[in-house]
C-alpha positions in Angstrom: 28.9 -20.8 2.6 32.5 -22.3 2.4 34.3 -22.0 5.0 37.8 -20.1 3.7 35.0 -17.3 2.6 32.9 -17.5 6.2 36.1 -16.5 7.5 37.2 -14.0 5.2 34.0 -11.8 5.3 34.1 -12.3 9.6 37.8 -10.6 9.3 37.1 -8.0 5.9 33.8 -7.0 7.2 34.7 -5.8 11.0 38.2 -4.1 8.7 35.9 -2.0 6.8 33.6 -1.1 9.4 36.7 -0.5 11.6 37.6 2.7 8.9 34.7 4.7 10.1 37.2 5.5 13.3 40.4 4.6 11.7 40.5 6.3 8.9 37.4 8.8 8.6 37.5 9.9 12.4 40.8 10.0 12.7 43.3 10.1 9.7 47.0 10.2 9.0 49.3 12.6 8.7 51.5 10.7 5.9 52.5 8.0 4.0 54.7 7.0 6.9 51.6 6.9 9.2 49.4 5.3 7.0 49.3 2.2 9.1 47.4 4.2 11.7 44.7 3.7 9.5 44.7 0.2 8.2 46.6 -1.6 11.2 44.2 -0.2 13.3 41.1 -1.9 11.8 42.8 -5.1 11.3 43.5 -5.3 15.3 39.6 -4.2 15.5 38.6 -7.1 13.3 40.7 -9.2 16.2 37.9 -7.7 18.5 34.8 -8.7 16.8 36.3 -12.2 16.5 37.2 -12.7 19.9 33.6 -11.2 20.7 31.4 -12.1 18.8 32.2 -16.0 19.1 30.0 -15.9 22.1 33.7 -16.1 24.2 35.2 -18.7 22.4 39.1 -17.9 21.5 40.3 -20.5 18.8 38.9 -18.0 15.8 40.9 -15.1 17.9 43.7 -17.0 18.3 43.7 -18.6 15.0 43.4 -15.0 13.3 46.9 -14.1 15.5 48.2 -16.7 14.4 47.6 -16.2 10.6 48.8 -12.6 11.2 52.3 -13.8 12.6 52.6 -16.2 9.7 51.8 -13.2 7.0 54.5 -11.1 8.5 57.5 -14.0 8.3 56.2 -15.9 5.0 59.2 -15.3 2.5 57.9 -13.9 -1.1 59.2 -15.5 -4.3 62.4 -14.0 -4.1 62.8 -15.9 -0.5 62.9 -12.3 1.6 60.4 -12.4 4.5 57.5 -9.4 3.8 59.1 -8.2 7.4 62.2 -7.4 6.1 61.3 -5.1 3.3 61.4 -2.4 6.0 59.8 -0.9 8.9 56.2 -0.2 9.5 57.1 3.4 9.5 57.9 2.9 5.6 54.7 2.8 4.0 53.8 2.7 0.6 58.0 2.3 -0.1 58.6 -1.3 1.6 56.5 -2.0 -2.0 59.6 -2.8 -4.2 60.7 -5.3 -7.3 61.4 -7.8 -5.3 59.1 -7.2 -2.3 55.8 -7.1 -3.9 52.9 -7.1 -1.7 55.1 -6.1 1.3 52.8 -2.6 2.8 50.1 -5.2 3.2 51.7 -7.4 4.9 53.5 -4.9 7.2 51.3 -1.8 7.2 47.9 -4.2 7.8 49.1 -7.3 9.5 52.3 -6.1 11.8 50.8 -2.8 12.1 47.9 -4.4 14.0 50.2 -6.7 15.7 52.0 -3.6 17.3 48.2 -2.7 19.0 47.7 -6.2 19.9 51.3 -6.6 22.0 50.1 -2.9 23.9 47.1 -4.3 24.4 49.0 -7.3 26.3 51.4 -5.7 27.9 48.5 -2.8 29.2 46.4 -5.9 30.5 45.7 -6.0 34.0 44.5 -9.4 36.4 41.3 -7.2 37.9 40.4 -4.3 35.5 41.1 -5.9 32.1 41.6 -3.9 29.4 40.4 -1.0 30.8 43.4 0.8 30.6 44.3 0.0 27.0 40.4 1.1 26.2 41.1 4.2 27.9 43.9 4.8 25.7 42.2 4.1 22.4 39.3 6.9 23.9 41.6 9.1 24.6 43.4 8.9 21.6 40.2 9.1 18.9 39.4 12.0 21.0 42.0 14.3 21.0 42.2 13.7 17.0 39.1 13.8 16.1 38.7 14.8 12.9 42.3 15.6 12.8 45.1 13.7 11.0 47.6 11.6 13.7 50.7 10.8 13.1 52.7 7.8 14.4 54.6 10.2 17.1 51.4 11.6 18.0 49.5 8.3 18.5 53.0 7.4 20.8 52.2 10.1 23.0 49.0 8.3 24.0 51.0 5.5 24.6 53.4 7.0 26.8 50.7 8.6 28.5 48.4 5.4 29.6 51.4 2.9 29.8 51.9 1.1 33.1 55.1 1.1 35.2 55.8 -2.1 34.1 56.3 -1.1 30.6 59.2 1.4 31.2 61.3 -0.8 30.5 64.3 2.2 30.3 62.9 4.1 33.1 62.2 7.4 31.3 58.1 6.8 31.0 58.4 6.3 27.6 57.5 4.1 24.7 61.0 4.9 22.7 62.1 1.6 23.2 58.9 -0.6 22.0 58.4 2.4 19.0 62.1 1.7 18.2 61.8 -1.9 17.9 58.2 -2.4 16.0 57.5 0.5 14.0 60.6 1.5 13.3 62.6 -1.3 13.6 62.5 -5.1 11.9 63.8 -7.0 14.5 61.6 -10.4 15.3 62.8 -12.7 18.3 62.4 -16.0 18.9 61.5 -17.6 22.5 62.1 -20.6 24.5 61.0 -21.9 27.8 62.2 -24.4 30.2 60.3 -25.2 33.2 60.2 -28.0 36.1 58.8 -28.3 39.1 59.8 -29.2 42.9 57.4 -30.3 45.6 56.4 -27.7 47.9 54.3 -29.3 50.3 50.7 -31.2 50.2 49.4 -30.8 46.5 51.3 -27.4 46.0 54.6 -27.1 43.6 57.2 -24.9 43.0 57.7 -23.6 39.3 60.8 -22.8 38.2 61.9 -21.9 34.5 63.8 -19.4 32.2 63.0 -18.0 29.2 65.6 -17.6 26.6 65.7 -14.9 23.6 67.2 -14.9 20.6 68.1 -13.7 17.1 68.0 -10.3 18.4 70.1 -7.4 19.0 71.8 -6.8 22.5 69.6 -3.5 22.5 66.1 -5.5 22.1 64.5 -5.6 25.3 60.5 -6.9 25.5 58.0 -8.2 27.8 57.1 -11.9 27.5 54.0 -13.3 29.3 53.8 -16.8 31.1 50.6 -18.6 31.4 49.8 -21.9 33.1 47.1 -24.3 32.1 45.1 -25.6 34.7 43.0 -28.8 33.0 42.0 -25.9 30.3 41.9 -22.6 32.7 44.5 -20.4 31.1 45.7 -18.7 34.1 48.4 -16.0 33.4 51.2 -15.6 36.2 52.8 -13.2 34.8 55.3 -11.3 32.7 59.1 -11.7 32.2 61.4 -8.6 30.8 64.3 -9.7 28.7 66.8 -7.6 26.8 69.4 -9.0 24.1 70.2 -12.6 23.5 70.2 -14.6 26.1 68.6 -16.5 29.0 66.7 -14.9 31.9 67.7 -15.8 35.5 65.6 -18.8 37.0 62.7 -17.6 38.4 60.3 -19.6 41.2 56.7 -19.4 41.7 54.5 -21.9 44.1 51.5 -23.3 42.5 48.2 -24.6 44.4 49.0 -28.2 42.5 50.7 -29.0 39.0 49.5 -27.4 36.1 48.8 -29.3 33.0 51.8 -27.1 31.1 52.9 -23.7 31.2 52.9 -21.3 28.7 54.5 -18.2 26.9 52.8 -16.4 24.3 49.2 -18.2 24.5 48.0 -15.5 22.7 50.7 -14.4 20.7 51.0 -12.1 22.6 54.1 -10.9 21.6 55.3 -11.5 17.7 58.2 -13.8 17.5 59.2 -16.7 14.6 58.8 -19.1 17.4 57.8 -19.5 20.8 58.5 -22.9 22.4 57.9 -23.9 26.1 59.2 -27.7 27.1 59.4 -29.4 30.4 62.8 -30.5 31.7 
C-alpha cells in the first residue's frame, strides 16, 4: 500500500471509529457545536497514532504538524481557512470565497483546541490522568444527551489545574475566548544561553517572545530540553499580549543538546522558533 494512503486510512479510520463517542454517545446541541463531534475524533485519531506506533512519536507529531498547516494554508483567494471565522461558527465559516473552511476549522482546529488542554492538563508524575478524567467525566454526564460547547467548558473549568487560571476566576473564559471563539494565532520565539554553574551543571536562561497578538491574548507555552534525544519538559511559561517575557533561570545537571518550545505543538502558533544566543 502507498504510503500517502497507509496514512490516510491510520488517521480516517481511528476518525470514524472515534464517532461511536463523539457523535453517537454524545451529540451536539447545534450547528455552533458541531465541532464537538468532529474535532473530537480528529484529536482521537492523534491517540491511536501516538499509541499504536508501539511509542514512537514522529507519526504523532507529524499528524500535529499537518493539522497546524491545514489551519493557516491560505485558499485560492489567499485568506487563511482560520480566518473565515471562529470554531464556534460552524457550517457558516463555509462562504464564496472560503470554501472548504468548516473542515479545516471545525475538524482540524477543533481538535487542536483538545490537544493544547490536553498539554496544558499534563502533569510530570500522573500524566494525563487528569485530562482522561475530564474526557470520563464529560461522556458521562451527556450520555446520550446532546453537549453544547458551554456545556463541554464546564468540564473544563471543573478539571483544569491552578496553573491554567490564567485570570484567577477558575475559569476557562479566557482560553474559550481565544480558540473557539476567537481567531487569534501567535507566533513564538525563544532565546536561550547558558552560564556555568559549577562541575558539569549550567544555568539556562532565556525568554520567550509573543507576537501578532492582541494585548488581551494570554497562553501557556511549554519549554522542553533535549538531552542527546530525552525530551525532558521543564516547564511552562504564561505570556499575555505582544511582547517578551522576563528572563527566566533554571540550573541543569550538564548542557542540553537544545531547548525547546512547542515540541509537540503543543500550543497552535504560525511559528515557533527557539535559537541559542
Amino acid at each position: 500500500m502507498q504510503r500517502g494512503l497507509t496514512d490516510f486510512v491510520q488517521e480516517v479510520t481511528p476518525h470514524e471509529v472515534a464517532h461511536q463517542w463523539w457523535g453517537h454517545i454524545v451529540g451536539w446541541t447545534s450547528y455552533h457545536d458541531q465541532w464537538i463531534s468532529e474535532g473530537f475524533s480528529d484529536f482521537s485519531a492523534s491517540l491511536f497514532l501516538q499509541y499504536a506506533q508501539g511509542g514512537k512519536i514522529d507519526r504523532y507529531q507529524k499528524f500535529w504538524e499537518s493539522q497546524r498547516q491545514a489551519i493557516l494554508e491560505k485558499n485560492v483567494f489567499g485568506i487563511r481557512h482560520n480566518d473565515a471565522g471562529p470554531i464556534w461558527m460552524g457550517l457558516r465559516l463555509n462562504s464564496a470565497r472560503t470554501p472548504g473552511a468548516y473542515s479545516r476549522v471545525a475538524y482540524n482546529k477543533g481538535s487542536y483546541v483538545l490537544h493544547m488542554l490536553r498539554w496544558m492538563m499534563y502533569d510530570q508524575k500522573t500524566g494525563d490522568q487528569k485530562f482522561i478524567e475530564m474526557m470520563r467525566d464529560f461522556v458521562k454526564g451527556h450520555a446520550n444527551e446532546n453537549a453544547s460547547t458551554e456545556s463541554f467548558k464546564a468540564y473544563v473549568d471543573k478539571h483544569m489545574k491552578p496553573a491554567m487560571d490564567l485570570e484567577g476566576n477558575k475559569r476557562m473564559d479566557w482560553f474559550f475566548r481565544q480558540w473557539v471563539y476567537g481567531t487569534e494565532i501567535p507566533r513564538y520565539k525563544m532565546e536561550y544561553w547558558y552560564e556555568p554553574a559549577g562541575g558539569s551543571e549550567v544555568s539556562l536562561n532565556f525568554t520567550i517572545t509573543q507576537s501578532d497578538v492582541s494585548p488581551t491574548f494570554k497562553m501557556i507555552v511549554p519549554v522542553y530540553v533535549d538531552f542527546d534525544g530525552n525530551i525532558v519538559r521543564l516547564g511552562d511559561v504564561s505570556i499575555s499580549g505582544s511582547g517578551t517575557s522576563q528572563v527566566y533561570k533554571l540550573k541543569l545537571p550538564r548542557k542540553p543538546k537544545r531547548v525547546i518550545i512547542n515540541y509537540y505543538n503543543d500550543v497552535l502558533a504560525t511559528e515557533s522558533l527557539s535559537s541559542a544566543k
